[in-house]
C-alpha positions as a printed Julia matrix, in Angstrom:
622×3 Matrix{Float64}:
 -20.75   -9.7   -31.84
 -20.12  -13.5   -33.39
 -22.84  -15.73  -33.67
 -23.03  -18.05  -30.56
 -20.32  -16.34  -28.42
 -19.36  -17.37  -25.28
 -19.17  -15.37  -21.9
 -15.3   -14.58  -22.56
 -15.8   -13.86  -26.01
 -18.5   -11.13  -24.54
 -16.14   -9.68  -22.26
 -13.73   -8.91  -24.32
 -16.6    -7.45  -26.94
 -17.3    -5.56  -23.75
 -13.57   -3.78  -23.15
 -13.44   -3.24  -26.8
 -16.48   -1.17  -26.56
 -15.3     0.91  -24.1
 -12.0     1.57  -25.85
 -10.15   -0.74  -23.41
  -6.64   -1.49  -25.44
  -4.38   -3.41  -23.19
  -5.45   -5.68  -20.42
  -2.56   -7.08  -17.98
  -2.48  -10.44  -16.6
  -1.38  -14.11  -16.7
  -1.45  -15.84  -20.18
  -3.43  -18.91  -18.9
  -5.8   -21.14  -20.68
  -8.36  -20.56  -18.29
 -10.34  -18.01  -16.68
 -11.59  -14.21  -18.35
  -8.32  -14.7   -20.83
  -9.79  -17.54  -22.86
 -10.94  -16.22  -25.54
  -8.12  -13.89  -26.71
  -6.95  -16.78  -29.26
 -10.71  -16.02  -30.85
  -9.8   -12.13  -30.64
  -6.73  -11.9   -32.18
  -5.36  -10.53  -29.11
  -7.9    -7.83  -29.16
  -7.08   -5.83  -26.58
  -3.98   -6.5   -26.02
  -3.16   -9.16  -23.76
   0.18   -7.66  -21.47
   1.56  -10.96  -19.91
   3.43   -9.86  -16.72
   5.23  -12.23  -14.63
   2.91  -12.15  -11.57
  -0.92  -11.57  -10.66
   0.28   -8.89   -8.4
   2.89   -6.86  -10.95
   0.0    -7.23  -13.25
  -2.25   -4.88  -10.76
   0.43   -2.52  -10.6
   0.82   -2.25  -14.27
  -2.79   -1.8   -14.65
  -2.97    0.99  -11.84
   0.18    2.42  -13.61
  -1.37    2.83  -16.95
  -4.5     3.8   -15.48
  -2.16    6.91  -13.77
  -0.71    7.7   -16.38
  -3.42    7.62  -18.98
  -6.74    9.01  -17.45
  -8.23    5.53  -18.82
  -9.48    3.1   -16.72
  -6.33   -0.37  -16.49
  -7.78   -3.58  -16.48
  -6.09   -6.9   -14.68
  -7.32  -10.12  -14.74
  -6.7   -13.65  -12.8
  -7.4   -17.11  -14.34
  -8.09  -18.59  -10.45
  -9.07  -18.5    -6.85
  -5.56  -17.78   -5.65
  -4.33  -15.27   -8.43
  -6.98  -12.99   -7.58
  -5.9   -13.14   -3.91
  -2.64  -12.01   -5.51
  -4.19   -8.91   -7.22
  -5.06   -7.5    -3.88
  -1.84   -5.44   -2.95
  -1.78   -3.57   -6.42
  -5.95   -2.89   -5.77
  -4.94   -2.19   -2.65
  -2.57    0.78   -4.03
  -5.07    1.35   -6.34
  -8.23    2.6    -3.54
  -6.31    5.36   -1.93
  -5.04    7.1    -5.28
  -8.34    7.42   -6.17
  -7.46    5.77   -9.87
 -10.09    3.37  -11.99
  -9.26   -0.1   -12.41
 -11.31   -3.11  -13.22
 -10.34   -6.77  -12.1
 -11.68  -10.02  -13.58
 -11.51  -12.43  -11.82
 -12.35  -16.27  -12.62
 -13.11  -18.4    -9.54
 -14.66  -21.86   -9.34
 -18.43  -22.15   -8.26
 -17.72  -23.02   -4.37
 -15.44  -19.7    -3.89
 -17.44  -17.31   -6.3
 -20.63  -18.09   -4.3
 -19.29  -16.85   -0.96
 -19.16  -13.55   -3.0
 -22.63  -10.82   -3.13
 -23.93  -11.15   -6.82
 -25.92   -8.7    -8.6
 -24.92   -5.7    -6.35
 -22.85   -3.57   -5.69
 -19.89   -3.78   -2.4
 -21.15   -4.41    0.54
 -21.22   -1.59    3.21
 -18.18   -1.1     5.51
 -18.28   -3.2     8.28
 -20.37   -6.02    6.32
 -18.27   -9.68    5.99
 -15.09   -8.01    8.12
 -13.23   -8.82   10.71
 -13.29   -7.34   14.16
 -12.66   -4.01   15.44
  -9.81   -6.02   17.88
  -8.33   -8.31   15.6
  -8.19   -4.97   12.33
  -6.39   -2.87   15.09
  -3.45   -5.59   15.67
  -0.3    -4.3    13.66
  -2.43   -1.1    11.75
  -2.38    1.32   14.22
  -0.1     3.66   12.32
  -1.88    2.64    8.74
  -3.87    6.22    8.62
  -4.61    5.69    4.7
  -6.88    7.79    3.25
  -8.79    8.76   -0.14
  -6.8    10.81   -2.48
  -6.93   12.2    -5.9
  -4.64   11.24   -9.02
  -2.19   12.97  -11.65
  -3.78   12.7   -14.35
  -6.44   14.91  -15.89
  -8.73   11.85  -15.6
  -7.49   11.3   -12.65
  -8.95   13.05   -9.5
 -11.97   13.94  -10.92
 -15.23   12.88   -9.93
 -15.92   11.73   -6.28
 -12.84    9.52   -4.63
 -13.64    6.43   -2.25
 -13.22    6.63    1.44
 -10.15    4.41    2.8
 -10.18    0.57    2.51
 -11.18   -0.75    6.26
  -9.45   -3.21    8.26
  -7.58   -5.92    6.22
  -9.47   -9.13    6.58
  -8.29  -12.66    6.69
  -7.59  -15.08    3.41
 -10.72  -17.59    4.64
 -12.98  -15.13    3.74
 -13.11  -14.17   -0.11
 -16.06  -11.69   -0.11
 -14.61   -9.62    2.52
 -10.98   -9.44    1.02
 -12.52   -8.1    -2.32
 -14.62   -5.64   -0.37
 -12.07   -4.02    1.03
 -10.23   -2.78   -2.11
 -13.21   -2.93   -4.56
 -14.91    0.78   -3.7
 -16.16    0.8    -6.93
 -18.1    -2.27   -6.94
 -18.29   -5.84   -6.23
 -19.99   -8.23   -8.3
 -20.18  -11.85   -8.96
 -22.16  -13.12  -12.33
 -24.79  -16.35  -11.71
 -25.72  -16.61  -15.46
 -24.63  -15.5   -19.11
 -27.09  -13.45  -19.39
 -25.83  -11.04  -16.56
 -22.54  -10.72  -18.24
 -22.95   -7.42  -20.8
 -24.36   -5.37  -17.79
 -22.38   -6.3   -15.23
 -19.03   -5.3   -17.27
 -20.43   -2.16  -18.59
 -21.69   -1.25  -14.5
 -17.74   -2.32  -13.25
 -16.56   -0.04  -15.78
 -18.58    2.79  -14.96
 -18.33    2.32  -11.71
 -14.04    2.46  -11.52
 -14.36    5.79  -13.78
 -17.16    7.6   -11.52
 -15.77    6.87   -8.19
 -11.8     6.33   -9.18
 -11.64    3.23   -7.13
 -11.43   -0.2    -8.42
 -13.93   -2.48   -9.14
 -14.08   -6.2    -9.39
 -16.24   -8.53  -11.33
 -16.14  -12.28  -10.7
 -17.13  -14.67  -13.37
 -17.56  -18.63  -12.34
 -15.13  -20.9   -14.38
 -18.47  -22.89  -15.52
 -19.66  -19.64  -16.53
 -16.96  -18.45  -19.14
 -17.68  -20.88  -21.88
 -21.57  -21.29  -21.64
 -23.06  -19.71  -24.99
 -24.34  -15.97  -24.28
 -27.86  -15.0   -25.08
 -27.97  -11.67  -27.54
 -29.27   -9.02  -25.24
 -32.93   -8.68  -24.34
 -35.37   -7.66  -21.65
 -35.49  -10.9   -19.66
 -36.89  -10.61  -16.09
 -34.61   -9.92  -13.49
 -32.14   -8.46  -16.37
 -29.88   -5.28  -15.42
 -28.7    -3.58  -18.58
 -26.08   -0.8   -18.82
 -24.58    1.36  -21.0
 -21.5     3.19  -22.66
 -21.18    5.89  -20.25
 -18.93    7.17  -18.0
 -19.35   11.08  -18.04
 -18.18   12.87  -14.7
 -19.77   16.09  -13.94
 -17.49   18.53  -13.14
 -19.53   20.87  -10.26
 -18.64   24.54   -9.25
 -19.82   25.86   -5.55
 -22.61   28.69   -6.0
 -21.26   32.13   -6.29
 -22.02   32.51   -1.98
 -19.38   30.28   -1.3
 -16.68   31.81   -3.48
 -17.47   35.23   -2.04
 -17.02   34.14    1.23
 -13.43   31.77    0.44
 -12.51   35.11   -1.22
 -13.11   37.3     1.47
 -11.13   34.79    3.57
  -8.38   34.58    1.17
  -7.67   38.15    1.13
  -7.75   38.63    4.61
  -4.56   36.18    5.05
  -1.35   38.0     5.09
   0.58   34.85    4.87
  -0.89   32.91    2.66
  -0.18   29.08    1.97
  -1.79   26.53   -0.69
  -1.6    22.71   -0.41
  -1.97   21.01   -3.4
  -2.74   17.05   -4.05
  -3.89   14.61   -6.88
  -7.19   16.66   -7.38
  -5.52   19.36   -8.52
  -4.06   17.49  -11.51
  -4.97   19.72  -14.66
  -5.04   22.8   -12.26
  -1.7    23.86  -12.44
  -2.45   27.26  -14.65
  -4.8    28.03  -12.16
  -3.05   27.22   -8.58
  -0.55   29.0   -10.22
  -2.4    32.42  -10.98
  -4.13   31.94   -7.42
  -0.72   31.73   -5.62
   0.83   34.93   -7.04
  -2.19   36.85   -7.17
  -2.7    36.35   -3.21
   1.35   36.22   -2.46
   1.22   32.55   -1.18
   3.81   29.62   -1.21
   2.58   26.22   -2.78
   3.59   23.06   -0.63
   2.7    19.66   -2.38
   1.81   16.5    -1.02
   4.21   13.28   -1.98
   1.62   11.41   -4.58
   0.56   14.91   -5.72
   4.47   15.75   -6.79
   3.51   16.67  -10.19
   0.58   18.76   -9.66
   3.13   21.93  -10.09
   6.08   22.39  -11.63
   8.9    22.93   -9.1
  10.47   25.27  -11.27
   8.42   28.36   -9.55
  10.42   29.69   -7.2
   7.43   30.01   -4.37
   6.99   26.03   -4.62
   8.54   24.86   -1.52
   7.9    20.94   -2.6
   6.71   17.67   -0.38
   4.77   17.94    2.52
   5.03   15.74    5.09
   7.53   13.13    7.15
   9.47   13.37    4.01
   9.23   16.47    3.4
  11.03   19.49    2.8
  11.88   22.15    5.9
  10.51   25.09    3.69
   7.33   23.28    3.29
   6.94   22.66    7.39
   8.22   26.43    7.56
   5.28   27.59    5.3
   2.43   25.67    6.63
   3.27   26.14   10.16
   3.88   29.99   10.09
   1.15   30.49    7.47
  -2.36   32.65    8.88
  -4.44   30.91    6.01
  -4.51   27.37    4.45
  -6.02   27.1     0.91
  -6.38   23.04    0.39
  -6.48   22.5    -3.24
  -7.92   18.3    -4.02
  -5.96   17.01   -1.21
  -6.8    15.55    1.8
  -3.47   14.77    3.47
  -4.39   13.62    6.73
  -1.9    14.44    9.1
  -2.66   17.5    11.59
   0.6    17.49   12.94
   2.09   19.25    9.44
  -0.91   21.36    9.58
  -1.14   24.59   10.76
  -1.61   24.93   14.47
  -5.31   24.79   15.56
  -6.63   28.46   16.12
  -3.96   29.96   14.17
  -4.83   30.02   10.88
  -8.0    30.07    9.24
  -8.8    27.13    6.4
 -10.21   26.23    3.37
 -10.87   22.74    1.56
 -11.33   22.44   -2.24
 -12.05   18.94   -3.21
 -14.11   17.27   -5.84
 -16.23   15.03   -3.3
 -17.08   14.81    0.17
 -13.61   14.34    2.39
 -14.29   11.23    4.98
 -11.23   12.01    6.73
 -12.16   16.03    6.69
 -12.41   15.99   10.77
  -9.03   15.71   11.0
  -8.48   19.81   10.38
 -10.8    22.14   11.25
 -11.57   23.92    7.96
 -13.65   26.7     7.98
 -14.95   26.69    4.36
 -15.12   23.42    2.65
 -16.31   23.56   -1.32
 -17.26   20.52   -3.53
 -15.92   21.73   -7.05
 -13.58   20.69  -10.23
 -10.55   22.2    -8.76
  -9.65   23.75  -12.4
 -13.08   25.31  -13.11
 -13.61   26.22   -9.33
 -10.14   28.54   -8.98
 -10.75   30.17  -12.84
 -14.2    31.38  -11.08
 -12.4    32.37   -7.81
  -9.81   34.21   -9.35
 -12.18   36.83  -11.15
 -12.67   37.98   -7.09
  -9.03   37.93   -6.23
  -7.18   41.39   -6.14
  -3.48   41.01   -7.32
  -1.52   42.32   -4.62
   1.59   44.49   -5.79
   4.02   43.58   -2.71
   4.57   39.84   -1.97
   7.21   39.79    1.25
   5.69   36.41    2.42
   6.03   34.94   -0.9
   9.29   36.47   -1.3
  10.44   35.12    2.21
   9.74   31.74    1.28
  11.24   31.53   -1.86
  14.36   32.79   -0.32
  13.97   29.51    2.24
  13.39   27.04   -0.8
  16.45   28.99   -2.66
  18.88   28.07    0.49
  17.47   24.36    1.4
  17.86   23.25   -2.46
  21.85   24.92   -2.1
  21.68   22.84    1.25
  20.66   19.42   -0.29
  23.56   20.01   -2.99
  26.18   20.3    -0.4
  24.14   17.22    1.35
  24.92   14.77   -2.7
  28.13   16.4    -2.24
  28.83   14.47    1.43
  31.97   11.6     0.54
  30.43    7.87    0.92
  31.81    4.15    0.16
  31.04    3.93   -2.5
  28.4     6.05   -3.72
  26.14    8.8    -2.21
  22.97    7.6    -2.14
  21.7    11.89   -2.62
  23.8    12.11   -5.33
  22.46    9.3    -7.54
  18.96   10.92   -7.55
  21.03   14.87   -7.56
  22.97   14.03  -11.0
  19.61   12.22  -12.49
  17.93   15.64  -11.98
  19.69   18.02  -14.97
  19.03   15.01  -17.39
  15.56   14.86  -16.77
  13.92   14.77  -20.29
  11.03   17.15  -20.58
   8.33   14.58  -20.99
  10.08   11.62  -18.51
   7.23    9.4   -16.59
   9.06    8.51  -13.18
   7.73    6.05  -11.17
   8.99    5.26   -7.31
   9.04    2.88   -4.76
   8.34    3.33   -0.97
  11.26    3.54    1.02
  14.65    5.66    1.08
  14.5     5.84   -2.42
  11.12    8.22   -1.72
  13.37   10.6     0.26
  15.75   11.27   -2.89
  13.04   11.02   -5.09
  11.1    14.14   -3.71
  14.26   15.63   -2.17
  16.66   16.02   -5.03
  14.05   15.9    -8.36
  12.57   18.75   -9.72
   9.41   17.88  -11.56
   9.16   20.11  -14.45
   6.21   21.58  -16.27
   5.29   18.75  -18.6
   6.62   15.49  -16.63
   4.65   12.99  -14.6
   5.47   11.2   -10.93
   3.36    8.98   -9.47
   4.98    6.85   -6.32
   3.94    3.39   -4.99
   3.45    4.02   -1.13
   0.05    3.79    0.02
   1.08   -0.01    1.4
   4.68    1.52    2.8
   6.17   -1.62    0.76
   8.35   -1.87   -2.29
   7.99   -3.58   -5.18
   5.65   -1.36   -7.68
   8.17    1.49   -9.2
   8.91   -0.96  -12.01
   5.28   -2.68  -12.71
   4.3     1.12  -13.0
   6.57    2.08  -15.43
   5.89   -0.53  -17.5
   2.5    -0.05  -17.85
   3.33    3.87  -17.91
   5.02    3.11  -21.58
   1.92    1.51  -22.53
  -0.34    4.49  -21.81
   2.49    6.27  -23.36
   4.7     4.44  -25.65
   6.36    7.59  -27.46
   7.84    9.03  -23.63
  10.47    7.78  -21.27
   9.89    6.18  -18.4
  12.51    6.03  -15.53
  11.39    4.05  -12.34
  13.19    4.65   -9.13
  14.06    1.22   -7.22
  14.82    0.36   -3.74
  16.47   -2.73   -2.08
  13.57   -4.51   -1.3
  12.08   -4.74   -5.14
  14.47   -8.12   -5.53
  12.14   -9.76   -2.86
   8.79   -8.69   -3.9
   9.69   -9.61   -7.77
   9.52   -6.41   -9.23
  12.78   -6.57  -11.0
  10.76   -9.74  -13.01
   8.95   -7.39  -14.93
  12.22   -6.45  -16.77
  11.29   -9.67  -18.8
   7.9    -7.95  -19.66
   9.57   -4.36  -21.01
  11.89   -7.07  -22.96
   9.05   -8.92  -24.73
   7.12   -5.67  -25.62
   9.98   -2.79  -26.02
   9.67   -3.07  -29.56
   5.93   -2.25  -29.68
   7.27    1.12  -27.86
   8.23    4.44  -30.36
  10.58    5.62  -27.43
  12.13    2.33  -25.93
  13.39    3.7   -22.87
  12.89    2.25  -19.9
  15.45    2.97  -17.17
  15.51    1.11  -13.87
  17.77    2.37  -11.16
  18.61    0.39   -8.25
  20.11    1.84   -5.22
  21.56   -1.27   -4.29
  22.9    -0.4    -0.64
  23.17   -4.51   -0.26
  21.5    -3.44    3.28
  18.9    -6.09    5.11
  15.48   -6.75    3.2
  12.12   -5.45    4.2
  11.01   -6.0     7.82
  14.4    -6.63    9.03
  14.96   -9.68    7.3
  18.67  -11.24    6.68
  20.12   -9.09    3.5
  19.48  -11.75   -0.05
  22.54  -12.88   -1.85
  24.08  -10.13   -3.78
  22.1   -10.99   -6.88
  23.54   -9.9   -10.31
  20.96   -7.52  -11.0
  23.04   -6.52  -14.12
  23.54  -10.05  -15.23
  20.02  -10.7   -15.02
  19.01   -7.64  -17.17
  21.7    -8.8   -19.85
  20.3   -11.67  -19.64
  17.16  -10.87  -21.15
  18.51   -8.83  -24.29
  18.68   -5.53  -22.14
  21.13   -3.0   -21.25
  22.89   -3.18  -18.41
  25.49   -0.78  -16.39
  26.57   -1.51  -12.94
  27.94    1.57  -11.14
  30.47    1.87   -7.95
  31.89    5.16   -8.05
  30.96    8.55   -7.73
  32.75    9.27  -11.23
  30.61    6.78  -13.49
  27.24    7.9   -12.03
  26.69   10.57  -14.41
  27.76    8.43  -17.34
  25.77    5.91  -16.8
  22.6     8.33  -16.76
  23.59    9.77  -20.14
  24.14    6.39  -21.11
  20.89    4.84  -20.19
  18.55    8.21  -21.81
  20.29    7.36  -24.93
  19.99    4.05  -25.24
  17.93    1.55  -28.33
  16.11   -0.23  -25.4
  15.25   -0.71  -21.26
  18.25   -0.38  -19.48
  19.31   -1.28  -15.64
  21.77    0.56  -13.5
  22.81   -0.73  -10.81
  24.2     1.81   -8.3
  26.36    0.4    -5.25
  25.37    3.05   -2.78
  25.99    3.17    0.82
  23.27    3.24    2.96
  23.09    7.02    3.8
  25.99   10.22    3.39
  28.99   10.23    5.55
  30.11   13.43    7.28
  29.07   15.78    8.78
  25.67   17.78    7.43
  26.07   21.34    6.25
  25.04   23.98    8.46
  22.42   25.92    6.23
  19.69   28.31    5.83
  16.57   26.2     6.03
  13.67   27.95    7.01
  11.17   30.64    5.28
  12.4    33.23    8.44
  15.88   33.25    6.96
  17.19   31.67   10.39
  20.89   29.31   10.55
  19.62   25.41   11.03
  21.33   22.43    9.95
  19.75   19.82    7.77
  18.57   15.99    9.35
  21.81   13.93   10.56
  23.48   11.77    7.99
  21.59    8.28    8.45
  18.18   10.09    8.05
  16.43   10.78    4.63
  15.95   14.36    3.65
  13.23   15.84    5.48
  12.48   12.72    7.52
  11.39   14.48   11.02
   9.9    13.09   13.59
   6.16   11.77   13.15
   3.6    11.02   15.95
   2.19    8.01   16.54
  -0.2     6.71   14.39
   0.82    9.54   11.34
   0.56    7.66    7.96
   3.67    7.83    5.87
   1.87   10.08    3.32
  -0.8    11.51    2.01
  -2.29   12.57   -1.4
């Protein structure tokens, strides 16, 4: 450390130390960024366009790398900002660190020295959090990532309090911890607890540092009263139940005759293992929406998403299924569970489930997914006839021939389905595809196949748009040497995700595989909430603009081209597709169900799978 340093020469001493490379954020002269001119830009300082696309391109890399993303605000109102990509950040269970600069009067109605404060504490009222979240239903997932999911996951942010009150709009994302700095002296410790902290509990944390803080001279470390020192160290222990338990989930598993698994982020760096369980019991292998990549789609028993957007082999197998083996998820919604009383259940997840009440599981095990099923399997008979697994492989075979007729359906001017349907052969083996909330998440788990080795990860905790191409870009950062393809709705033009296009411009050449592809599914249809459709923005003009490719597409014949085009080219590329809004025609009459039986597929002006959903059902889970 330099002689005399100041607090932001300490923190970024601090990231360094904990092998932190990139940090996204606002190039600004003030707050946590001012001493990077003194660094040499050491880490790297990622200058995205926003506060907010920063988050999201520190929750991206964090997905995509295992390693905890760090985002940081330069004042009051930009940290306000960082809130929705936080927000995303809490119920995928992945470890980011904020820093925030505030001046004294704001960073003093925040706790210091501690820790977030308990649910409930500095909130708003039970009346006032119920207006216009009724159907919100979030809950605490798990991650795709073999750092991510492990380790404990925080319970659900709480109600969404108001912008007057600072402390209790951090609390509710930071799960991790909260913490506000009074002195230089607190500085080392606090950063090294935040750190820990986001890797432990895969939440985020924040850590707020008073403008008249950053530039007073740090002390070299000592044992001052009152001090709190930390240290390097984020190990996560990685428990197994006793042998008890997986005598009695084995017995239970074997009893089953039809036999169906439900994996989620937690099982990220399971897959050998879910897979080996699966056939050796017989079972079909559902997957929940952010948990897309936990298996590769490839095996013919993996019926794919669970869930309102869901496939109908999925609803098939969980609904006719006699056992339920939950594998680090903890999708929330009964009503695509089993019926209660008819089939018995079991829960493997690497913490305690807060919303576990929701299903009535009758075994419930606190493991490392991986380590938990290798020790399970040595009590698993293989079982030489597999008619249930058999059956529902012969549902997923006739949906995915019923979803190619569906691309197939004549629109003006393009099928949305088959956009997404021709993407899916040109896949590269190692693509990073990122998604945003919306249609776009019905062709994105309909029509893609997620293979072996690729990665998915899709912005919809929030329901809004906006973070498919924030997470891509900081995707190519975790991963510079791999493609990234993010998957774009209408509504990313008004929440200023398309901006970040000028980011993958600035820093493509620091990438060893430049691609970036954006695809818009521009159906020119009204914006989010209903609002008056935008002016048909250029989107291809814009990305030409910036020194990037750009393709715009209107007809069924140049969508394939224009694919092939963009996974060859030098450097980020755009496509804009001019789709229509959903298929016209008819849809195909089809085999649909694990029993074999003659349905028909949603009506045209539905997404794929989109059935109806209760009141109060969330719009996924993990």
């Amino acid at each position: 450390m330099r002689n005399r340093a100041t607090v932001g020469d300490v923190l970024l001493d601090g990231l360094r130390a904990w092998g932190v490379c990139h940090v996204f954020g606002r190039p600004d002269p003030d707050g946590p960024v001012s001493a990077w001119a003194r660094a040499d830009d050491d880490p790297c300082l990622v200058g995205a366009r926003r506060e907010e696309t920063a988050a999201f391109e520190a929750v991206g890399y964090a997905t995509f790398s295992g390693h905890v993303g760090v985002c940081a605000a330069p004042s009051a109102p930009g940290a306000v900002r960082l809130l929705r990509g936080l927000c995303d950040a809490r119920p995928d269970g992945v470890p980011v660190v904020a820093l925030l600069c505030a001046d004294a009067a704001w960073a003093t109605t925040i706790p210091a020295g501690g820790d977030a404060a308990p649910p409930g504490r500095g909130r708003v009222s039970a009346d006032r959090a119920s207006q216009g979240r009724a159907s919100q239903g979030r809950i605490s997932p798990d991650r795709i990532s073999p750092g991510r999911g492990a380790g404990p996951r925080a319970p659900s942010a709480g109600p969404c309090p108001g912008p007057e009150d600072p402390r209790a709009l951090l609390e509710a994302v930071a799960a991790a911890s909260l913490e506000t700095v009074t002195g230089p002296e607190e500085v080392p410790g606090a950063l090294d607890r935040a750190v820990r902290a986001a890797y432990e509990q895969r939440a985020p944390a924040v850590l707020v540092v008073p403008a008249d803080v950053l530039e007073q001279t740090c002390p070299p470390p000592g044992h001052a009263p009152g001090a709190r020192p930390s240290s390097l160290d984020a190990g996560a222990p990685a428990p197994v139940p006793d042998d008890r338990s997986l005598e009695r989930v084995a017995a239970l598993l074997e009893a089953g005759e039809r036999v169906a698994i439900l994996v989620g982020l937690g099982a990220a760096g399971a897959a050998r293992e879910v897979q080996e369980v699966a056939e050796r019991l017989g079972a079909g292998v559902a997957k929940a929406m952010p948990g897309l990549d936990a298996l590769s789609d490839e095996l013919p028993y993996v019926t794919g998403a669970i869930g309102p957007l869901g496939t109908g082999p999925s609803s098939d197998l969980v609904q006719e299924c006699d056992t339920l083996l939950a594998v680090g998820s903890r999708f929330p919604q009964a009503a695509f569970l089993p019926p209660y009383g008819q089939a018995r259940a079991v829960r493997l997840d690497s913490g305690p489930d807060p919303v576990a009440s929701r299903y009535p599981y009758d075994i419930s095990l606190v493991g490392d997914a991986a380590a938990t099923l290798r020790r399970l399997l040595a009590l698993l008979t293989p079982r030489t006839e597999r008619p249930w697994q058999e059956r529902v492989a012969t549902g997923v075979r006739g949906w995915r021939a019923a979803l190619a007729r569906r691309a197939a359906l004549d629109a003006d001017p393009v099928n949305p389905e088959y956009v997404a349907r021709a993407l899916d052969p040109l896949l590269p083996d190692d693509a990073m595809i990122t998604c945003d909330a919306g249609p776009v998440a019905a062709w994105y788990a309909g029509h893609l196949r997620l293979r072996q080795d690729m990665r998915g990860a899709l912005s919809a905790p929030l329901a809004g748009p906006g973070g498919a191409v924030p997470y891509a870009v900081g995707a190519k950062f975790a991963h510079p040497g791999r493609p990234a393809i993010a998957l774009v709705g209408d509504g990313a033009p008004w929440t200023g995700g398309l901006s970040e296009l000028a980011t993958a411009a600035r820093y493509a050449d620091e990438w060893t595989d430049p691609r970036l592809v954006v695809a818009v599914w521009n159906t020119r249809g009204p914006g989010p909430c209903g609002r008056p459709s935008p002016p048909d923005a250029d989107h291809v003009a814009f990305a030409r603009s910036l020194g990037l490719y750009g393709v715009g597409v209107s007809s069924p014949e140049e969508v394939t081209g224009a694919w092939r085009t963009a996974l060859a080219a030098d450097r980020p590329t755009l496509l804009d597709f001019r789709t229509a809004p959903t298929a016209t025609g008819d849809a195909p009459t089809t085999v649909t169900a694990t029993t074999g039986a003659v349905g028909r597929l949603p009506r045209p002006g539905r997404p794929v799978g989109l059935r109806s959903v209760p009141p109060g059902c969330a719009a996924h889970g993990p």
